[in-house]
Structures are given as structure tokens and as C-alpha cells.
Backbone as CSV, one residue per row, in Angstrom:
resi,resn,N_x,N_y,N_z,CA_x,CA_y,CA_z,C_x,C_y,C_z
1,UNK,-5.636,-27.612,-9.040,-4.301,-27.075,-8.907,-3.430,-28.130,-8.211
2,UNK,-2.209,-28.847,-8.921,-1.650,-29.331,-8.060,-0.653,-28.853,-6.811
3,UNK,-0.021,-29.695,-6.257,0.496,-29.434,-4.776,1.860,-27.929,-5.201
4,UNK,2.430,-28.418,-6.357,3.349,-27.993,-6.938,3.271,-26.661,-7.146
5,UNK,1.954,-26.057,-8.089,1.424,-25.240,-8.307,0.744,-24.068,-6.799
6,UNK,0.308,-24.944,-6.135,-0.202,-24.492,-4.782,0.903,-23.839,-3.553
7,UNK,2.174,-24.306,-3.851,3.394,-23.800,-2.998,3.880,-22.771,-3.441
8,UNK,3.451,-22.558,-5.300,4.316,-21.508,-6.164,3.368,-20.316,-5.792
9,UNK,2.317,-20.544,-5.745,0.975,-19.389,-5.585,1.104,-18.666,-4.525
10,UNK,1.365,-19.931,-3.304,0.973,-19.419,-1.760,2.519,-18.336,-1.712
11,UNK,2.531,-17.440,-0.946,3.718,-16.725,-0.607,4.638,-17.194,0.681
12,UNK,5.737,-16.891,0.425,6.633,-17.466,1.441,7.037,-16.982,2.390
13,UNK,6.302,-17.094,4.074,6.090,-17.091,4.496,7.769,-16.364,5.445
14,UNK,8.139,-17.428,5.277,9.815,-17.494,5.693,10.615,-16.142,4.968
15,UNK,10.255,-15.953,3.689,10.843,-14.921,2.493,10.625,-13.661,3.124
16,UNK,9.120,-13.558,3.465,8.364,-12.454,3.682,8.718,-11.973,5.018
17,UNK,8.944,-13.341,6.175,9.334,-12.155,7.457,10.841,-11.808,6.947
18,UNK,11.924,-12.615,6.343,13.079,-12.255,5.917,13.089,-10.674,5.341
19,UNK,12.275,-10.119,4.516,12.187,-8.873,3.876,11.993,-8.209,4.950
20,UNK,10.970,-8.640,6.072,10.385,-7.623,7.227,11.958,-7.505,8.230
21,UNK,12.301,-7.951,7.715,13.309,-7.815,8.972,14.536,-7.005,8.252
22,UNK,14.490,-7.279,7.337,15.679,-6.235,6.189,15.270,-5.065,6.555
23,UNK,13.831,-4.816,5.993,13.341,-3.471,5.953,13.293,-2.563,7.600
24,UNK,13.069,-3.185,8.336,12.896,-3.132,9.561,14.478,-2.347,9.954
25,UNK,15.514,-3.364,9.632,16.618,-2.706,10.354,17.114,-1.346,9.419
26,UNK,16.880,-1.598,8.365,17.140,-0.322,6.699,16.266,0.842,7.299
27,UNK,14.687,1.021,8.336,14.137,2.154,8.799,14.897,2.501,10.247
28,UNK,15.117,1.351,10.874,15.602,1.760,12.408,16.987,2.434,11.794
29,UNK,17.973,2.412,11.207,19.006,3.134,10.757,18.647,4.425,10.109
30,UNK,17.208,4.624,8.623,17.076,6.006,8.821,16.804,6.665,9.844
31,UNK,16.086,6.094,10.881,15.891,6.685,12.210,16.698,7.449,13.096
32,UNK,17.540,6.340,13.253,18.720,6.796,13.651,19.483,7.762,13.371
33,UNK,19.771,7.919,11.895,20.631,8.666,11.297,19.921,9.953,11.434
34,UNK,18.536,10.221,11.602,17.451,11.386,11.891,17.515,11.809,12.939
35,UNK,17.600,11.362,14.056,17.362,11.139,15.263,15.825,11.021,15.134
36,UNK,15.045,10.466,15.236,13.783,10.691,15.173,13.714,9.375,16.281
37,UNK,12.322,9.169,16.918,12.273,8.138,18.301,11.090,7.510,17.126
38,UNK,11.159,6.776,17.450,9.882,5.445,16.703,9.852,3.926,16.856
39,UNK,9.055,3.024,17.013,9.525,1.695,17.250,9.205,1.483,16.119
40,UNK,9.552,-0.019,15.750,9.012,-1.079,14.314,8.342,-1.988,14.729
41,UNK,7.185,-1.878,13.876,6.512,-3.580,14.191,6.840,-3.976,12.627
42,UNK,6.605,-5.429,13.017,6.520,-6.270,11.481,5.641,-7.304,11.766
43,UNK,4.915,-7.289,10.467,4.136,-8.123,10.403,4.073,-8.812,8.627
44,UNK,3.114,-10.106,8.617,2.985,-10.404,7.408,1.396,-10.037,6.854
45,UNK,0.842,-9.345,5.745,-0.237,-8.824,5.912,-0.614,-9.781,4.194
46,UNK,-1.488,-10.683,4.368,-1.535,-11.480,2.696,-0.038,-11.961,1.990
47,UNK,0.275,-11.441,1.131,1.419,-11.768,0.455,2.452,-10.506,-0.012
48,UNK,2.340,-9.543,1.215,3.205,-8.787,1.281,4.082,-8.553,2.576
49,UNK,5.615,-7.947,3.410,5.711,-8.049,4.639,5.264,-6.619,4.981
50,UNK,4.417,-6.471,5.613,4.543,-5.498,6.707,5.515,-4.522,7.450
51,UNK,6.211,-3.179,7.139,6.505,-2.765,8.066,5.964,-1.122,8.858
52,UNK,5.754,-1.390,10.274,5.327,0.178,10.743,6.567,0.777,11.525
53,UNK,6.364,2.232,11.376,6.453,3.046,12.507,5.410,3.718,13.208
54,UNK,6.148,2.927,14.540,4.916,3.387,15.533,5.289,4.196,16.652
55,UNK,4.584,5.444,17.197,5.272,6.036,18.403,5.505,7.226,18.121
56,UNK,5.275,7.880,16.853,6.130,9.145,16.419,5.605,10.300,17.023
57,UNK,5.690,11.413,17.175,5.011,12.428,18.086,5.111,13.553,16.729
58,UNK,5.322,12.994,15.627,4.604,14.127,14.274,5.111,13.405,12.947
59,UNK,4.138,13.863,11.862,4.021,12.745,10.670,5.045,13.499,9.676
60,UNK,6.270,14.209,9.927,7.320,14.927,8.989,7.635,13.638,8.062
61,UNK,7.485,12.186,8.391,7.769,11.028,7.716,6.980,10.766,6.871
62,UNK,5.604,11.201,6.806,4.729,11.384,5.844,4.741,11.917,4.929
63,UNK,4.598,13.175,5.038,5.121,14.428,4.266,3.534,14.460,3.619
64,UNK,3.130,15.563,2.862,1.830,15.913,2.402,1.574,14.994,1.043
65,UNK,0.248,14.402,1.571,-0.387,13.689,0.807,0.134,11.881,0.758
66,UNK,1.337,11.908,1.698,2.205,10.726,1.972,3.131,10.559,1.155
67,UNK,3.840,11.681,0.419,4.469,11.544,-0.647,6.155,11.376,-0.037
68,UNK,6.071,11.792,1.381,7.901,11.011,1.851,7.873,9.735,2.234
69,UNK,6.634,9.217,2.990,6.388,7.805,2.840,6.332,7.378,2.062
70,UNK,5.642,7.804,0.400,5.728,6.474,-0.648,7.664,6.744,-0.974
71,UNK,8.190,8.018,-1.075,9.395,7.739,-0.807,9.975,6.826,-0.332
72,UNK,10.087,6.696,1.146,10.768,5.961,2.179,10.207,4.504,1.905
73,UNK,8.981,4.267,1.355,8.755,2.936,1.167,9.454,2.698,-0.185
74,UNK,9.941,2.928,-1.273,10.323,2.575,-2.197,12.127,2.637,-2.026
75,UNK,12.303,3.723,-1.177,14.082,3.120,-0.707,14.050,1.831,0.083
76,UNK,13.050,2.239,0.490,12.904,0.586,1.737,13.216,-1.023,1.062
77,UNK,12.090,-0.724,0.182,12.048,-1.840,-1.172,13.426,-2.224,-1.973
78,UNK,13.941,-0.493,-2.538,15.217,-0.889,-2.834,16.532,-1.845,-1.856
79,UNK,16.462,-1.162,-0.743,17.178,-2.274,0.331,16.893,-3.406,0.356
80,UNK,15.918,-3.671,0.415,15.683,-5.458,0.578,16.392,-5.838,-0.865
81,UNK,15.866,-5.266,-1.919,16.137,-6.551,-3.110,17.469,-6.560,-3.417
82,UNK,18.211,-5.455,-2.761,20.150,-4.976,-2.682,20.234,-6.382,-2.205
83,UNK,19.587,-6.541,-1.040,20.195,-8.149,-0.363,19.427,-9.450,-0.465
84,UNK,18.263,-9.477,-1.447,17.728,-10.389,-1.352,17.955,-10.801,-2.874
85,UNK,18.028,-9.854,-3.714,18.306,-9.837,-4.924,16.872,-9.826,-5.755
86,UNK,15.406,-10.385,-4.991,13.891,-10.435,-5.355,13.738,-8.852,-5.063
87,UNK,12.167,-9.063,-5.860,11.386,-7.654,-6.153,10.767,-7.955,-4.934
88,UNK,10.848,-6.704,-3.890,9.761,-6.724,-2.663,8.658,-5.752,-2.974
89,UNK,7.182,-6.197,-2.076,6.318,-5.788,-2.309,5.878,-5.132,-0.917
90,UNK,6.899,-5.010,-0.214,6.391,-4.431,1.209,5.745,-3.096,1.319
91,UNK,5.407,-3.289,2.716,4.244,-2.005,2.831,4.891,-1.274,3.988
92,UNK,5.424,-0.422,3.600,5.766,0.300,5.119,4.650,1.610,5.234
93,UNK,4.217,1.678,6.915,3.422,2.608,7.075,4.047,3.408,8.454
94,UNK,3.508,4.741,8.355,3.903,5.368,9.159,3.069,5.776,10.413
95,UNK,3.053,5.902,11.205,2.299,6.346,12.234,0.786,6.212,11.998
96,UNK,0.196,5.329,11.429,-0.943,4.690,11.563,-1.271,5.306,9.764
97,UNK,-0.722,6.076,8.932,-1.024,7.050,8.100,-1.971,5.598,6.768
98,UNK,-1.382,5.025,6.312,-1.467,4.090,5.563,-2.962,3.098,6.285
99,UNK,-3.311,2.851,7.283,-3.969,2.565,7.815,-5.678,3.504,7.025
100,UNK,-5.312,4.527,8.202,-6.326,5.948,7.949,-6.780,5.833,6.824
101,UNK,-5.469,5.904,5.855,-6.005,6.295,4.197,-6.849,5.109,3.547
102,UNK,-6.792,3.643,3.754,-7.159,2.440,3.529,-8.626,3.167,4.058
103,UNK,-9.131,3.578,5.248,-10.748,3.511,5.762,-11.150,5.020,4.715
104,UNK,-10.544,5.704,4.658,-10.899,6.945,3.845,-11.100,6.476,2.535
105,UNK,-10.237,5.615,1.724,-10.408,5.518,0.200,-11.383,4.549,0.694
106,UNK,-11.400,3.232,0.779,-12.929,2.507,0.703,-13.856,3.201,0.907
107,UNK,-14.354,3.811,2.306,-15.643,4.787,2.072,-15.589,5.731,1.040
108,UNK,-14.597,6.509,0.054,-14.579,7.242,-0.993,-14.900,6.121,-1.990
109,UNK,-14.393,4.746,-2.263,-14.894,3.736,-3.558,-16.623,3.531,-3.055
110,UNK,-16.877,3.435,-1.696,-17.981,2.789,-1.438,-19.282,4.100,-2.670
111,UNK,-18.751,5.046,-1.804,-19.697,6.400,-1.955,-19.537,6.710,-3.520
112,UNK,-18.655,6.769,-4.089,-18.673,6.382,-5.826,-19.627,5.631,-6.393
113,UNK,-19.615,4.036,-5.982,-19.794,3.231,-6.447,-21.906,3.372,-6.295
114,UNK,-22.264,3.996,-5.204,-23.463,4.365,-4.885,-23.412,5.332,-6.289
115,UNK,-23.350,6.250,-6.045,-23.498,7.752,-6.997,-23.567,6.906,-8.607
116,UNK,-22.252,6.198,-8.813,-22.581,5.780,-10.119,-23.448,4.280,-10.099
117,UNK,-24.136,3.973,-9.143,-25.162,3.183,-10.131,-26.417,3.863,-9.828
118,UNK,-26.874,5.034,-8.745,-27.591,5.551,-8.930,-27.650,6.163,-10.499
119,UNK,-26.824,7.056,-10.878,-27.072,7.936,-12.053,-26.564,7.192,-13.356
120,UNK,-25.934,5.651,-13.352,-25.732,5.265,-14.460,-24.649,5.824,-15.155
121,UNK,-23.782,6.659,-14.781,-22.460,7.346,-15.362,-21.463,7.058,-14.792
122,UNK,-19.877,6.969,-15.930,-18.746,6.570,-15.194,-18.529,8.024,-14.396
123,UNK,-17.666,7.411,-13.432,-17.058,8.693,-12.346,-15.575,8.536,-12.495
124,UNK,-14.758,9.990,-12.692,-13.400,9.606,-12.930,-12.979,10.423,-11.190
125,UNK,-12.062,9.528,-11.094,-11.524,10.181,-9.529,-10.069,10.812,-9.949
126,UNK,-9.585,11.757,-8.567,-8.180,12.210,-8.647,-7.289,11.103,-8.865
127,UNK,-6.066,11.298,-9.407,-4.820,10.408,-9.557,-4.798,10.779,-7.967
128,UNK,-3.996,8.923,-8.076,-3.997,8.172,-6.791,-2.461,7.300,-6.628
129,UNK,-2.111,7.141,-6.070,-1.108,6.310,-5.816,-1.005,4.455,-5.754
130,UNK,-0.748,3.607,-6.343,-0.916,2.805,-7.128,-1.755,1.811,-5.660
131,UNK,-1.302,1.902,-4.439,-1.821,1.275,-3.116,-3.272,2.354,-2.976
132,UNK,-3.614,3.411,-3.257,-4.716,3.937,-2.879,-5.346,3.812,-4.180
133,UNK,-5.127,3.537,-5.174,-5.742,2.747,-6.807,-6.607,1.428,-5.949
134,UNK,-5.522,0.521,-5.790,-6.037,-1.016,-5.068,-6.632,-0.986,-4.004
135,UNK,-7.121,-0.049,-3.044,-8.378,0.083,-2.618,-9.284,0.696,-2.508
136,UNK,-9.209,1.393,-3.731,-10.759,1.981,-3.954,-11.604,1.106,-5.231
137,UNK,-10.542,0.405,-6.173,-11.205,-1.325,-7.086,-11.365,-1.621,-6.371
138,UNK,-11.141,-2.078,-4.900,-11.437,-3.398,-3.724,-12.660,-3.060,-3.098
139,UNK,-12.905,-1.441,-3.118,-14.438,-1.723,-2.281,-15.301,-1.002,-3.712
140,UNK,-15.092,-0.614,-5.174,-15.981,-0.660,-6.238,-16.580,-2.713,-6.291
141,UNK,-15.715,-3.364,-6.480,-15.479,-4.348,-6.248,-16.887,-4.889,-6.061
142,UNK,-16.250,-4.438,-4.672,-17.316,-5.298,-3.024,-18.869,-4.580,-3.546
143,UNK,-18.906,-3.541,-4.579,-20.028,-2.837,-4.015,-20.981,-2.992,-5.428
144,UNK,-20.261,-4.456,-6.711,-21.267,-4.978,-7.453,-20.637,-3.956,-8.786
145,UNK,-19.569,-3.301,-8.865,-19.748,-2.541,-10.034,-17.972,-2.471,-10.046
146,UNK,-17.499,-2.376,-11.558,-16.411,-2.247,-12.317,-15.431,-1.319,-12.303
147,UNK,-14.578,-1.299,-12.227,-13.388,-0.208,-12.390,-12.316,-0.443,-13.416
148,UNK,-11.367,0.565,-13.802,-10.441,0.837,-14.202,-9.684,1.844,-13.811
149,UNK,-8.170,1.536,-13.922,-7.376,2.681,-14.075,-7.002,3.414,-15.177
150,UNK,-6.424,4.714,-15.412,-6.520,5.420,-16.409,-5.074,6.044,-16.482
151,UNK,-4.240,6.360,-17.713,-3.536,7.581,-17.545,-2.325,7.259,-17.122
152,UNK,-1.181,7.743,-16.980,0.037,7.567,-16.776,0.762,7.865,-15.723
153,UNK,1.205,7.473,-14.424,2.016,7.800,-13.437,2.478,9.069,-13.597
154,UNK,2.534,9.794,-12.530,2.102,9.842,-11.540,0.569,10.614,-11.802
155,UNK,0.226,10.791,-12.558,-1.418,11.192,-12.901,-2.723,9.942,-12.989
156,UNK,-2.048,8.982,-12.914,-2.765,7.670,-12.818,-4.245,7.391,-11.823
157,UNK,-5.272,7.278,-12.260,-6.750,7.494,-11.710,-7.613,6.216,-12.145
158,UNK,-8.577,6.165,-11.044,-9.318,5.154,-11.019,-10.368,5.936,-12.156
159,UNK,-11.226,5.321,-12.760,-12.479,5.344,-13.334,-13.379,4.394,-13.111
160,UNK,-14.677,4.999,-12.509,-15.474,3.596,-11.558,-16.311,4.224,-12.775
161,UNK,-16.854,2.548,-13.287,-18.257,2.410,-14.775,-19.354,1.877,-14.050
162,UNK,-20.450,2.076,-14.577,-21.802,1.114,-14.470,-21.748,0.011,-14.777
163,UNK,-22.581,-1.042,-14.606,-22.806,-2.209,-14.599,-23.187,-2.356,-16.063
């Protein structure tokens, strides 16, 4: 790979806290406008920016199943690219929620991925949300055996196969 190629790949570093900081002030204003108390962290997490709320004393920002968070993360997204004019790939999480669900779906891909090479059959899982899709492939993955997704938004599901 040349040098050229290697700068286009790597993510930009500079770009990425730039988005974190868009997004950052675009939540401290829904906040505001809520009254709700919460701090922001930002961070850069791989080649996406990072943003949390942290501090909250109840997950109404969540909403069941995280469905006002994938909300609030996709207005979030819309703000940045209003001013950046790029497609952002940020992650906003709420009160640790996004976290949680990351250790819950891997041990749910891990425990799949057992079951189907014990019995040799694909396993189809519930529709998932396209970030809880990408880590339950990440620990089928890790655990020697194949996946796919299936089906059409918002019904969209992993299917873990045998080897």
C-alpha cells in the first residue's frame, strides 16, 4: 500500500474530533432545551467520533430497546454533516446504555456461535439494529464461524451458519 493510499484508509483524526465536538455542542443544546443535567465526553473510538452522556439519573434518553437513542444519534449525525457537509459515522451513547448492549450482544454472538457448531444448523436471531448487527458478526467472527445479515430494515437480522 502506498503512503498515499495509507493516509486515504487511516481516518482523520483532526475530522473526527471536529465531528465530536459538533455533536457534542448539537446534545449539550438538546439538553438544555430539556432541561435534563448530563455531562459530554468525547472521544475517538477506531474510525468513528465518540460521543457520551454521562451523569443522567434515568435512561428517558434511551427510550425502550434504545430506540430514542438510535433517534438522537441519527439527528446528531444529521447536525454534523449540516456543517461539515461529510457523512458522519458517530456513536453517541447514553448513560453507559450502548456500552452494556456491546457486552450483552457479544456474549449473545459468543453463545450462538457455540450452539451452532455444536448442532451444525444456521441460527436466525431477532432483528437488530445495524450497530448491534456489527457486534454480534464481530464475536461469530472471533468464535471461527460465519454470518450474515438478512431482511430489510427495520426487521434486519443476523443469521449465524456453520462452518
Amino acid at each position: 500500500m502506498t503512503e498515499a493510499e495509507q493516509e486515504k484508509a487511516a481516518p482523520d483524526l483532526n475530522a473526527l474530533e471536529q465531528e465530536g465536538e459538533i455533536a457534542a455542542d448539537y446534545v449539550e443544546g438538546l439538553l438544555d432545551i430539556a432541561d435534563i443535567d448530563g455531562d459530554i465526553d468525547m472521544d475517538v473510538e477506531g474510525d468513528r467520533a465518540l460521543v457520551s452522556v454521562v451523569g443522567l439519573k434515568s435512561d428517558e434518553l434511551v427510550g425502550p430497546g434504545g430506540e430514542v437513542l438510535e433517534a438522537l444519534q441519527e439527528l446528531t449525525r444529521l447536525a454534523v454533516h449540516r456543517q461539515t457537509g461529510e457523512r458522519s459515522r458517530l456513536m453517541l451513547d447514553v448513560a453507559g446504555y450502548r456500552e452494556k448492549r456491546r457486552e450483552e450482544l457479544s456474549k449473545l454472538g459468543n453463545e450462538i456461535a457455540a450452539q451452532v457448531k455444536r448442532n451444525g444448523e444456521p441460527k436466525s436471531l431477532h432483528p437488530m439494529t445495524p450497530f448491534e448487527r456489527k457486534i454480534v458478526h464481530d464475536a461469530v467472527a472471533a468464535a471461527g464461524l460465519r454470518s450474515e445479515s438478512e431482511g430489510e430494515e427495520p426487521l434486519r437480522f443476523v443469521v449465524v451458519l456453520p462452518v
